[in-house]
C-alpha positions as CSV (number, residue, x, y, z in Angstrom):
1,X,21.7,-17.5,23.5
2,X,24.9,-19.2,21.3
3,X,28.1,-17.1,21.0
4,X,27.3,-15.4,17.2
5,X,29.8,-14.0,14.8
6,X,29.7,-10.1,15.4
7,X,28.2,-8.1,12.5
8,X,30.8,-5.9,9.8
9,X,28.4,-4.7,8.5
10,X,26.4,-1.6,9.2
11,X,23.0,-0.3,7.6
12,X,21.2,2.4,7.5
13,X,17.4,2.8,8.9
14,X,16.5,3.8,5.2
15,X,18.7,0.7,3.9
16,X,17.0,-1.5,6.1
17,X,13.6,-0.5,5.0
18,X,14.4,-0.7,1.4
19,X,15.4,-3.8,1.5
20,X,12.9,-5.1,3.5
21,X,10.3,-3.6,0.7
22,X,12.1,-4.9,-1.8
23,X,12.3,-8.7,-0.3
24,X,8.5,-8.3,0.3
25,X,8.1,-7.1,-3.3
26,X,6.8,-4.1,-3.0
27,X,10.1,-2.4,-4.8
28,X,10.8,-2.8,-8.1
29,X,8.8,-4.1,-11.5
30,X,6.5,-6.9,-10.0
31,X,6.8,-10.6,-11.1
32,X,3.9,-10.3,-13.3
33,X,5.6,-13.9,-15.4
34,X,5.8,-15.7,-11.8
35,X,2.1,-14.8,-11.2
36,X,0.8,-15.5,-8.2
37,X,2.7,-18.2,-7.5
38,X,5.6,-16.9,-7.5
39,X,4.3,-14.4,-4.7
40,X,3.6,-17.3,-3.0
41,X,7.1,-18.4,-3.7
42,X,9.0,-15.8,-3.1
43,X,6.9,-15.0,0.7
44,X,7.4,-18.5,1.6
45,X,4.1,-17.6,3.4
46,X,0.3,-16.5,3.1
47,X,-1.2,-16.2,5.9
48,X,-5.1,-17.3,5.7
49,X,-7.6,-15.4,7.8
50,X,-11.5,-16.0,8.1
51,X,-12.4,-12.4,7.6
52,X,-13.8,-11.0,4.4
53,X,-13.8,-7.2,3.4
54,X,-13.2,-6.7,0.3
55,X,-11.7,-10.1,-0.4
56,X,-10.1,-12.9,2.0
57,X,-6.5,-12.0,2.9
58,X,-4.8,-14.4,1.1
59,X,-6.4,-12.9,-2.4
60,X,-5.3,-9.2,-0.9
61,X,-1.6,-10.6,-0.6
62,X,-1.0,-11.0,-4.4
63,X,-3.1,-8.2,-5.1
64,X,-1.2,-5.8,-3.7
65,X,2.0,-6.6,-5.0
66,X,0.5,-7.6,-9.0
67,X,-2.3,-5.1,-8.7
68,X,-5.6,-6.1,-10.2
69,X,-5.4,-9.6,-11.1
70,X,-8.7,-11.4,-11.3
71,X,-9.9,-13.4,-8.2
72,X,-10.6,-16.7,-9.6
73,X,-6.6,-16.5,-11.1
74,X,-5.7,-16.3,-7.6
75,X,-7.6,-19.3,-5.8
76,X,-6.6,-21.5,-8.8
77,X,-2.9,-20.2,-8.4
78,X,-3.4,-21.4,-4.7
79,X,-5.3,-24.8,-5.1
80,X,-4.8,-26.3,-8.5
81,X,-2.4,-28.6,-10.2
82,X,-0.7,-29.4,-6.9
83,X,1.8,-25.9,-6.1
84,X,0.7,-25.8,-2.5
85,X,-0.5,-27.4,0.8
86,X,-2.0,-25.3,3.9
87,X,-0.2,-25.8,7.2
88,X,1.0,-23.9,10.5
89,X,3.6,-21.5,10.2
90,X,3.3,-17.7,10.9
91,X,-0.4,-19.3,11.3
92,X,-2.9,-21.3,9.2
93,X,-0.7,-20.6,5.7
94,X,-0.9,-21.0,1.9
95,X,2.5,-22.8,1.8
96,X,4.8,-23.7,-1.4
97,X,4.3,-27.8,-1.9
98,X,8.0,-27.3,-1.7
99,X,8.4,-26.7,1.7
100,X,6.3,-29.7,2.9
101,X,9.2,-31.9,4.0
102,X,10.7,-28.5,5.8
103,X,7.5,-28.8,8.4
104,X,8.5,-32.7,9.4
105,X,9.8,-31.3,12.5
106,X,6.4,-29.7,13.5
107,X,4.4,-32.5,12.8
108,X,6.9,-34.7,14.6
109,X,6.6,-32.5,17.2
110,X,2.7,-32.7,17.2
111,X,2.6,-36.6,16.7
112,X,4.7,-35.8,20.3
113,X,1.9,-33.8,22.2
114,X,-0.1,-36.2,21.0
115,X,-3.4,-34.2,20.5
116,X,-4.7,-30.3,20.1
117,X,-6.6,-28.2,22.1
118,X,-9.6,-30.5,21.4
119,X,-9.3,-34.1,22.6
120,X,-10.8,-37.4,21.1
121,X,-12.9,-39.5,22.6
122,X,-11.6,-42.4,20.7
123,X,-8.7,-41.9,19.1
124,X,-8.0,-44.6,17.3
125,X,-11.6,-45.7,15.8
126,X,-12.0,-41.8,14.8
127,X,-8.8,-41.7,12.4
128,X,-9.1,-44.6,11.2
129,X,-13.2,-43.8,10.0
130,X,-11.6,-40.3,8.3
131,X,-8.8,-42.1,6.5
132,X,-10.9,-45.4,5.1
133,X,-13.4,-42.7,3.8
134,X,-10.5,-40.5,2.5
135,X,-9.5,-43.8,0.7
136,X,-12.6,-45.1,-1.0
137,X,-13.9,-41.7,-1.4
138,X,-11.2,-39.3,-2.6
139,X,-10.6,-35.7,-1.4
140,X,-13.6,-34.5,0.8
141,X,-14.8,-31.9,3.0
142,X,-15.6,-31.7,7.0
143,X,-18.8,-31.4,6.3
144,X,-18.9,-34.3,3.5
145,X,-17.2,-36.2,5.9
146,X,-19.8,-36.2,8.7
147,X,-20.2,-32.4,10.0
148,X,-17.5,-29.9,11.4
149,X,-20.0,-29.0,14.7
150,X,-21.6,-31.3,17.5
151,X,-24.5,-29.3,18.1
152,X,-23.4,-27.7,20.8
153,X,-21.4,-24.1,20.3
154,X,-19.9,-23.1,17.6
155,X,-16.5,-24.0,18.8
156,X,-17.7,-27.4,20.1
157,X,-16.3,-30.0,17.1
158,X,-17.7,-33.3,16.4
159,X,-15.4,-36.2,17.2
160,X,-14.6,-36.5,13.1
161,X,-13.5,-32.5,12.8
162,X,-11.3,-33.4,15.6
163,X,-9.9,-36.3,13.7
164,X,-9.4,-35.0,10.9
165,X,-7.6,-32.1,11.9
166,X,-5.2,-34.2,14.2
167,X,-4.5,-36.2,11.2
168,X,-3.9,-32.2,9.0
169,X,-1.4,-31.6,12.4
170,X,0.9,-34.6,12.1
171,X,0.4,-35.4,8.1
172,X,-1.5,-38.3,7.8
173,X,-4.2,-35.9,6.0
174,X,-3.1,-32.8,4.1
175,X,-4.8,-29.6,2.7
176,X,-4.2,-29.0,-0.8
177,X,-7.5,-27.3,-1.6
178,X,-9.6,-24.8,-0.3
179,X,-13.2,-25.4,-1.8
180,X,-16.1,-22.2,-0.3
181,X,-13.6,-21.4,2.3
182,X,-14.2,-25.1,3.5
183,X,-11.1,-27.4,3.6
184,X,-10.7,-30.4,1.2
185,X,-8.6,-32.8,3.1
186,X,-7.0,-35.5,1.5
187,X,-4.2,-38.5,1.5
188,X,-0.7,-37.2,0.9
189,X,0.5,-39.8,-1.1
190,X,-2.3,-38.7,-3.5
191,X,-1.6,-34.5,-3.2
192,X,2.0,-34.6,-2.6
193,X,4.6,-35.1,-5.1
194,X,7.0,-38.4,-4.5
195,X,9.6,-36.9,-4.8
196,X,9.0,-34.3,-1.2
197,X,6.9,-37.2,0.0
198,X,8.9,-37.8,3.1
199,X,10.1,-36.6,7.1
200,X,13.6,-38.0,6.4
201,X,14.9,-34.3,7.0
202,X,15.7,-34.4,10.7
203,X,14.9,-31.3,13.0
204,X,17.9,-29.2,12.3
205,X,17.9,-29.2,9.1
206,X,14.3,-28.1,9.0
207,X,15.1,-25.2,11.4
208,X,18.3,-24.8,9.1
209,X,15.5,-24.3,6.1
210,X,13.3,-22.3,7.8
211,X,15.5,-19.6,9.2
212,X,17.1,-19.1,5.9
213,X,13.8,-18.8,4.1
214,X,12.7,-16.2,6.2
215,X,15.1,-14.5,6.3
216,X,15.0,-14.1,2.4
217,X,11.3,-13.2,2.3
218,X,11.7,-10.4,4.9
219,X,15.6,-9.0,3.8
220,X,16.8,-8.1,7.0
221,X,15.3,-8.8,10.3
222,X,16.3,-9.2,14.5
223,X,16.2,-12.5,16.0
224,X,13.0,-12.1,17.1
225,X,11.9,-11.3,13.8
226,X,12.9,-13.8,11.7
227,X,11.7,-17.0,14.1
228,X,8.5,-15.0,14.2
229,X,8.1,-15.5,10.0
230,X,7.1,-19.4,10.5
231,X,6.5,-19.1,14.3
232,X,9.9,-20.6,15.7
233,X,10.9,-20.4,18.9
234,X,14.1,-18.1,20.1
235,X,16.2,-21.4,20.9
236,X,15.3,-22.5,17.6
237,X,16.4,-19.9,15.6
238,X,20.0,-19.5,17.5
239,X,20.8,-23.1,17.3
240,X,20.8,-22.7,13.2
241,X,20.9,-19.2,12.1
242,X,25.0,-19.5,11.8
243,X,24.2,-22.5,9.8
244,X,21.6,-20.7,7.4
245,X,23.2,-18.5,5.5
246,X,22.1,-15.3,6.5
247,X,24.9,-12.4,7.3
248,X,25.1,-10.9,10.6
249,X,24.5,-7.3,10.5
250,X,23.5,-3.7,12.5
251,X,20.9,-1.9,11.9
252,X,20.7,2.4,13.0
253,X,18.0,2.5,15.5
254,X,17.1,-1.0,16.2
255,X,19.4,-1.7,19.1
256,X,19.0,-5.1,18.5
257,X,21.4,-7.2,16.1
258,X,20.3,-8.7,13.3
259,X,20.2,-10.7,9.9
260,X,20.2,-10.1,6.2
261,X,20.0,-12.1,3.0
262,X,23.4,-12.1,1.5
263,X,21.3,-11.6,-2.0
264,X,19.7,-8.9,-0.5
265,X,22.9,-6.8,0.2
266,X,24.0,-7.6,-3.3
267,X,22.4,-4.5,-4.9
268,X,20.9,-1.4,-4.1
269,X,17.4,-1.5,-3.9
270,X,16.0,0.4,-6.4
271,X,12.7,1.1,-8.6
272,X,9.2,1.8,-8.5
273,X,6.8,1.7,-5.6
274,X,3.7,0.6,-5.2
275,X,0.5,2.0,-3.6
276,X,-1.6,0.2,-2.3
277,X,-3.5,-0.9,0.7
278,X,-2.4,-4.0,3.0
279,X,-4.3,-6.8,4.3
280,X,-3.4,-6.4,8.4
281,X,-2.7,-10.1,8.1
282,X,0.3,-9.0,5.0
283,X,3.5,-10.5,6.0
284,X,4.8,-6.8,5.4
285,X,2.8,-6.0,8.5
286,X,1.6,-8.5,10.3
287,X,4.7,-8.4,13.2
288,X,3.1,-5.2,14.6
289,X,7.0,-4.1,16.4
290,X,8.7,-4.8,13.0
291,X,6.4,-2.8,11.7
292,X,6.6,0.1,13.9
293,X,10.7,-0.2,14.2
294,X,10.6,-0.3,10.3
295,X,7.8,2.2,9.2
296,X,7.5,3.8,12.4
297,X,3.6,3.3,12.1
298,X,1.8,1.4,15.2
299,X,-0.9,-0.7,13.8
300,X,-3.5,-3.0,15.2
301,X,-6.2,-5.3,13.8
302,X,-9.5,-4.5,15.5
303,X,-12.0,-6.9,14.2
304,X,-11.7,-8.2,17.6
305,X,-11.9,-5.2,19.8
306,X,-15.8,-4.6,21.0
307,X,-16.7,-1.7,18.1
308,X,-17.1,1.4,20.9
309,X,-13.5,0.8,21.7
310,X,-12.4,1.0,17.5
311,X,-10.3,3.4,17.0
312,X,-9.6,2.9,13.4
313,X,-12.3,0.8,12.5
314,X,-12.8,-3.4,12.3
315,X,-10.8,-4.4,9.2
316,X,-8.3,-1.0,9.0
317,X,-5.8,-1.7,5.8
318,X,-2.9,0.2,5.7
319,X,-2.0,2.8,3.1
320,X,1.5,1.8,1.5
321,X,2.5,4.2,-1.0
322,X,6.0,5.5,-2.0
323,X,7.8,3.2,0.6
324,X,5.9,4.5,3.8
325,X,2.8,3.6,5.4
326,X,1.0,7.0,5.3
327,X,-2.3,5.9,6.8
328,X,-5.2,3.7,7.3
329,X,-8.7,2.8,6.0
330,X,-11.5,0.8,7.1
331,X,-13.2,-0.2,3.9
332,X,-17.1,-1.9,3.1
333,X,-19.1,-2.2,0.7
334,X,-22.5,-0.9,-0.4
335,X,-23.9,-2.8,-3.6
336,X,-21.3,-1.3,-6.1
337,X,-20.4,1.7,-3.7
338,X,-16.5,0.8,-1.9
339,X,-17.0,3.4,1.0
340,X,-14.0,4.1,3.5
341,X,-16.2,3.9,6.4
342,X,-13.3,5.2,9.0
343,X,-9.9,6.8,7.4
344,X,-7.1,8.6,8.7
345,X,-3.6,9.9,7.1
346,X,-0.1,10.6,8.9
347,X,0.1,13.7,6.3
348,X,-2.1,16.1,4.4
349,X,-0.1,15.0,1.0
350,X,-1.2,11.3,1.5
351,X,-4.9,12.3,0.2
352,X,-3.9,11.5,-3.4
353,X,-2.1,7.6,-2.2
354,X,-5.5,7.0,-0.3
355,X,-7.4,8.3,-3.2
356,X,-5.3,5.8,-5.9
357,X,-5.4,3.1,-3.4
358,X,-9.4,3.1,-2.9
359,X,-10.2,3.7,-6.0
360,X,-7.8,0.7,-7.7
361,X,-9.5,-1.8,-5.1
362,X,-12.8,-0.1,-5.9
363,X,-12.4,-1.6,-9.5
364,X,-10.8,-4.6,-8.7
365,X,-13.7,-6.1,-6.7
366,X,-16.3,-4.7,-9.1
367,X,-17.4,-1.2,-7.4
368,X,-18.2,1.5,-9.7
369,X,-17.2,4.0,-7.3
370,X,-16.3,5.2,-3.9
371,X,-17.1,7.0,-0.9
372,X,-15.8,8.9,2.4
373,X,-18.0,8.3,5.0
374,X,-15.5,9.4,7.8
375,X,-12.2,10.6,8.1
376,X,-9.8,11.5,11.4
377,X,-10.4,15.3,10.3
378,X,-12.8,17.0,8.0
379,X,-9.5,18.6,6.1
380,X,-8.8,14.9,5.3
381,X,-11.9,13.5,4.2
382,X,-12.3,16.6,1.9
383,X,-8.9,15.7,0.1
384,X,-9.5,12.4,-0.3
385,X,-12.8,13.2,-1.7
386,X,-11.8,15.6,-4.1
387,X,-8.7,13.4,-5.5
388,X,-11.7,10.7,-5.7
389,X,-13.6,13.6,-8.2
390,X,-10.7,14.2,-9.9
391,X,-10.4,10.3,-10.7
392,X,-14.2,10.6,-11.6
393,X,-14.5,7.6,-8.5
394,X,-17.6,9.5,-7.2
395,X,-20.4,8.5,-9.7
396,X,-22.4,10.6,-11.2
């Protein structure tokens, strides 16, 4: 690691986790002018995730920081009129059109490896079949273009999926659209502006970009935090960060040093909080050790863990609510029943957060009302229920 200027300045735990609320936007009156893009914006990042509980992760992400806007405003915020691309950063991402010539270094750096984890058998012939039909045919899907699968398992792709998602890595194809879930590849020069059209911006500078903008989105963060935002590696993030921008700092408690947003340090955050509950895939969340140096909350996705080993259930959201994470939830649906099949809280007085929080999403994906089928304690799941009665959430 580079020799970096020594921090002056000192802040708090409570400081840090302000800000770091604040730069998320969960602090404060929420951009309600910017929409959903200007979420989008201002997270640099969306992180896109297969699963579906009460809605895919990327609606959640806007959701929880403009409350109940409708569903449909929020995929044609994503994928209409051009405002973004999807691309690798923290992972598959909902990325500002803005930032596509800030990701020429990682598609560079694919065009280097020269394939992905799946291999063509014929390079050459294969791209060139996906781009011709691109051309005559306009913006298509996998499955328009010839089929995603071989036939064989479900992870075995056929020679054009492969194709087509070498030509996504390096930038000969781009994603501009999602249409059911399925992605609608298509030419750059036709879904790209002219204007950020172009890899002219050499590595550094991308890095350079990068840092900075992560930096911004999270507020304060280590080292390790900050190169994790868009997946950078350690090296990466040293050989720019003096270069970005961002103001060396300390932080009580994290033993580590660390980086804010000059704008960040500019005011005292203040305002109101929301409550609400958090995709696990929320960039508030998703870096579980941030999370637990921040919020002191350990959290785990568990979608993937075999369901007798579920502790807190497959899809557990946390519970934000007046800055703290003050539990968890493990929602489903039932017709137009939202039940909280698994829930848990750090404290007794969190009953009425959870009970706002369920009973908000409840209405926002259409669910008339809600129910506790299981809580960490019986003391819990009798509080929630009754602040669900009070809110007239149980039905008749």
């Amino acid at each position: 690691m580079t020799s970096l200027p020594q921090p002056t300045l000192s802040l708090s735990a409570d400081e840090a986790r302000r800000i770091a609320l604040r730069a998320q936007g969960f602090l404060g009156a929420p951009d309600r002018k910017g929409g959903v893009r200007g979420v989008l914006r201002h997270l640099g990042a969306v992180q896109l995730d297969t699963i579906s509980v009460l809605a895919r992760s990327h609606e959640l992400i806007p959701y929880a920081r403009l409350g109940a806007i409708g569903r449909s405003t929020v995929e044609r915020a994503y994928w209409s009129q051009g405002h973004a691309f999807e691309y690798w950063s923290h992972a598959a991402c909902v990325l500002p059109i803005e930032e596509w010539p800030h990701f020429a270094f990682r598609r560079r750096a694919n065009r280097a490896r020269g394939h992905r984890w799946h291999v063509l058998q014929d390079k050459e012939r294969s791209t060139a079949a996906v781009l011709d039909r691109l051309r005559a045919e306009g913006p298509l899907t996998s499955t328009e273009l010839g089929g995603a699968k071989n036939g064989g398992e479900w992870f075995e792709w056929s020679e054009t999926k492969i194709a087509v998602e070498w030509l996504l890595d390096t930038g000969e194809v781009v994603c501009a659209e999602r249409r059911g879930w399925k992605r609608v590849y298509d030419l750059p020069e036709r879904a790209v502006p002219d204007a950020l059209l172009h890899d002219d911006l050499d590595d550094h500078e991308c890095l350079r970009r990068l840092v900075a903008l992560a930096g911004r989105s999270l507020g304060v963060g280590t080292r390790a935090d900050i190169a994790d935002y868009h997946r950078l590696k350690a090296d990466q993030f040293d050989a720019v960060v003096a270069e970005s921008g961002l103001v060396p700092v300390t932080v009580e408690g994290w033993g580590k040093p660390a980086w804010a947003d000059p704008r960040a340090l500019a005011s005292v955050p203040r305002g109101r909080h929301r409550t609400t509950l958090l995709s696990p895939f929320d960039s508030l969340v998703w870096d579980r050790p941030r999370t637990e140096r921040i919020f002191g909350f350990t959290h785990r996705l568990e979608a993937y863990v075999p369901k007798p080993q579920r502790i807190h259930g497959y899809f557990a959201m946390p519970l934000l609510s007046g800055g703290r994470l003050r539990g968890r939830v493990d929602p489903g649906r039932e017709g137009a029943v939202l039940v909280a099949r698994q829930l848990s809280l750090t404290s007794p007085k969190a009953a009425g957060a959870m009970a706002e929080a369920l009973w908000e999403a409840a209405r926002w994906v259409g669910c008339e009302e809600v129910r506790v089928d299981r809580a960490a304690t019986a003391r819990e799941a009798e509080a929630v229920t009754a602040e669900l009665r009070a809110r007239g959430a149980l039905g008749a």
